[in-house]
C-alpha positions as CSV (number, residue, x, y, z in Angstrom):
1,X,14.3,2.3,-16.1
2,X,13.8,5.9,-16.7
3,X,10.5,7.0,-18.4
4,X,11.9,10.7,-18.6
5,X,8.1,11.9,-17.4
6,X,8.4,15.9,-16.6
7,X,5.9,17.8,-14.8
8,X,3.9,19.0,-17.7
9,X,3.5,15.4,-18.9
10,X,2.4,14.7,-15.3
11,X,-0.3,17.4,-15.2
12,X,-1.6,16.2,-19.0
13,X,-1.9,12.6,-17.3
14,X,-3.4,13.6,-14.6
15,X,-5.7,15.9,-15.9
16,X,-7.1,13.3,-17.9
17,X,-7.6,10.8,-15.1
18,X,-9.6,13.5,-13.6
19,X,-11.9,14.0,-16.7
20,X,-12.4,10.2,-17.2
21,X,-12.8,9.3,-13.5
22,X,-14.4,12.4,-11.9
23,X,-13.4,14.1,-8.6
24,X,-15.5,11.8,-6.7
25,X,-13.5,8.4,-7.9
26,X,-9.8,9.9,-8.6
27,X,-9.0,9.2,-4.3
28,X,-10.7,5.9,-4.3
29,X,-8.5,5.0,-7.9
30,X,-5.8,6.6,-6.3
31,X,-5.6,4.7,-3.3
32,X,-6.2,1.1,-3.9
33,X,-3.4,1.7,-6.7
34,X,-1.2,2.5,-3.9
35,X,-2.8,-0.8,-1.6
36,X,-1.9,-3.0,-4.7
37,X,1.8,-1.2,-5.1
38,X,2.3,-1.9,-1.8
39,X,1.2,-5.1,-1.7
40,X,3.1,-6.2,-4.9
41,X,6.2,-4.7,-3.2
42,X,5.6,-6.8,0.1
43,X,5.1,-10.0,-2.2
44,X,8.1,-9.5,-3.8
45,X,10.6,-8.6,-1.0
46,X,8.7,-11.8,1.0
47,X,7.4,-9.1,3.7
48,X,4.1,-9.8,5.0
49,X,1.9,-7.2,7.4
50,X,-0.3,-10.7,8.3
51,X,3.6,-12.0,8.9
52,X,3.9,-9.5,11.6
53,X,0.4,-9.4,13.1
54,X,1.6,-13.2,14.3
55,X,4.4,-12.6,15.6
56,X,2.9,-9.3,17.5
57,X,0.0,-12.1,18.4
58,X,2.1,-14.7,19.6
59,X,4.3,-12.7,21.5
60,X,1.8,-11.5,23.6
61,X,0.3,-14.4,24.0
62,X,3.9,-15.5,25.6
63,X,3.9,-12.7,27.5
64,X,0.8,-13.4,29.3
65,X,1.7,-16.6,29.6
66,X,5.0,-16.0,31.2
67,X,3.1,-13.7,33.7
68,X,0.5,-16.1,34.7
69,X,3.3,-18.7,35.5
């Protein structure tokens, strides 16, 4: 899926994202379109960052369990 973008079409683009947004906004835009990227990527490959927060939780939890015993 090539879009054939080169680097002066890249500067045009982003120097109008600059003059709509402002300097001030242009990070925050920036970044939550790279949280939703990412998060549309991990949707789609079925990977989860909650996903592994449980399993870091539960094993743990296991661990201390095991310990205790």
């Amino acid at each position: 899926m090539p879009f054939n973008v080169g680097p002066l079409e890249l500067v045009i683009v982003l120097v109008i994202a600059l003059v709509v947004l402002g300097p001030k906004r242009l990070p925050e835009v920036g970044k939550s379109i790279g949280n939703g990227m990412r998060e549309f990527k991990d949707a789609i490959s079925g990977n989860s960052k909650d996903d592994d927060d449980d399993e870091v939780t539960s094993l743990k939890a296991s661990e201390r369990a095991s310990e205790r015993a």
